[in-house]
Residue, then its C-alpha position, 0 to 999 in steps of 0.5 A: x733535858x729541860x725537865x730533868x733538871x726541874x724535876x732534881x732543882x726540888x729537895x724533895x724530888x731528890x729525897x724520893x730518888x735517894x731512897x730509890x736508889x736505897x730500895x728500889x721498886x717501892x709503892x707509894x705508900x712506902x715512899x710516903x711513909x719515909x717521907x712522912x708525906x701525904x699521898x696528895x703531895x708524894x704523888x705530885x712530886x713522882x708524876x713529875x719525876x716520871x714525866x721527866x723519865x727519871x722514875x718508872x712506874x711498874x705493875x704488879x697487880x693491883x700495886x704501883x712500884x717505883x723504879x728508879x731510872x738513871x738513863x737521864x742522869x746517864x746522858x748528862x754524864x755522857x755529855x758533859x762529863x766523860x768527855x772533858x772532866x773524867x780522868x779528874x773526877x776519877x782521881x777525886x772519886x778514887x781519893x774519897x774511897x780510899x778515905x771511905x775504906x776504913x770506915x766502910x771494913x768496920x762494918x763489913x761483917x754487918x752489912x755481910x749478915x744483912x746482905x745474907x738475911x735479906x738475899x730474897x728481898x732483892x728489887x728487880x732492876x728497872x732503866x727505860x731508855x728512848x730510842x728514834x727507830x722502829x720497833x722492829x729495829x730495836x727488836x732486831x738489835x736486840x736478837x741480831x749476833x752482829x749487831x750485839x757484838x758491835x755494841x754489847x762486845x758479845x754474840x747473843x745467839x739463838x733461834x729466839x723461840x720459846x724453850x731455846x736456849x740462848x748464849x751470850x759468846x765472847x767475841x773471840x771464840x773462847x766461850x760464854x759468860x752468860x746463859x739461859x732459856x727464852x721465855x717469852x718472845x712475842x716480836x718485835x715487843x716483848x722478849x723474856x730471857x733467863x740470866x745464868x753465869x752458867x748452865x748449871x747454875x742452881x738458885x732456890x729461885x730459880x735463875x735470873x730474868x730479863x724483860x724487854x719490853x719495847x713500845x713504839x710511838x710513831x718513830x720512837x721506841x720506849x724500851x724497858x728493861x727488867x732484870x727480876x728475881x736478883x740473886x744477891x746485891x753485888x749482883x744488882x750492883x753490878x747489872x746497874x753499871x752494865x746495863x746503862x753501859x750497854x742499852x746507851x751503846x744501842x741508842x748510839x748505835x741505832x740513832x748514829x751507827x756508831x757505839x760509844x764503847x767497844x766492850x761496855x759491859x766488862x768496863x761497868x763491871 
């Protein structure tokens, strides 16, 4: 934790994370542009962010994006709030949005027009997380039916080669709440899915995607999660609790055989 906490002790550390909260996925130009800042000195302050895993770097081809990642802010929470201080917390946060609600209806056809206006703009959504096992057991928590009902609350079934389909069942029987196609799946490193509510889902775009990308480094494994091609931002709103919710249920799971939560997914929702 050491380094996470050095990394947000700085101001502008933290400005870099504020705006990546507010667009993600920015090169450094960008950011520097922002913060009327010199390359030099804005790439100093996110090498240290990256080093302590609160930024992730992304390419796409010759450009640098930014990513932030809150799985280290996630485990603080974890550790130190959801145990002792949530139920306060949660009355001091419901009072503040209460407060916030007025203000917030005066400007809800506004952000409505812009939300509309800049639909195809949405950033993907990037978390890294790092996990003591091996490649092949994240892999196989990953593409496993049982073992995604025990941290995830669904069934992902599917035969896992490219061109299937795959379903993301409720546990009890009464049908899915996600679909899609496999797109890539190169075991145990790499699986690309689509991301639909239903089969027949029709977006301009096309529908959503997810990329797994998991990397081993002798007993731990770096795993990057992108969810691209977002079709709107209650959408990327939403997969931002859900999936810190759900890939921290894995870590628990893989790391200590039990899961933090029963239905992680529909309590971010």
């Amino acid at each position: 934790m050491d380094p996470v906490f050095k990394a947000l002790a700085d101001p502008t550390r933290r400005t870099l994370l504020d705006l990546l909260r507010e667009q993600n996925g920015q090169t450094l130009g960008e950011l520097c542009a922002r913060v009327d800042m010199t390359r030099q000195s804005a790439t100093q302050h996110l090498d240290q962010l990256v080093a302590a895993n609160l930024v992730t770097v992304v390419r796409r081809g010759r450009e640098r994006l930014h990513y932030l990642n809150p799985a280290p802010i996630h485990e603080i929470e974890e550790r130190w709030i959801s145990g002792f201080d949530r139920p306060r917390l949660e009355a001091l946060r419901a009072i503040r949005q209460r407060a916030e609600a007025q203000a917030l209806e005066t400007h809800a056809l506004e952000e409505r027009a812009l939300m509309e206006a800049t639909a195809t703009q949405i950033p993907s959504y990037v978390y890294v997380t790092y996990i003591q096992a091996s490649a092949e057991q994240v892999w196989e928590a990953l593409t496993d039916a049982d073992l995604t009902a025990r941290y995830w609350g669904h069934r992902n079934v599917s035969d896992w080669q490219v061109g299937s389909g795959w379903e993301h069942q409720r546990l009890d029987g009464s049908g899915n709440d996600v679909v899609g196609t496999v797109v890539e799946a190169e075991p145990p490193s790499r699986l690309v899915v689509t991301f639909e509510d239903s089969p027949d889902e029709e977006r301009e775009n096309g529908p959503s995607r997810v990329v797994f990308e998991i990397a081993a480094d002798q007993d731990i494994v770096r795993l990057t999660v992108t969810h691209e091609n977002l079709p709107n931002v209650e959408m990327l709103n939403g997969i931002s609790s859900g999936w810190p919710a759900v890939l921290a249920n894995l870590k628990s799971l893989l790391e200590t055989g039990n899961v933090l939560s029963t239905a992680p997914w529909e309590m971010a929702r």
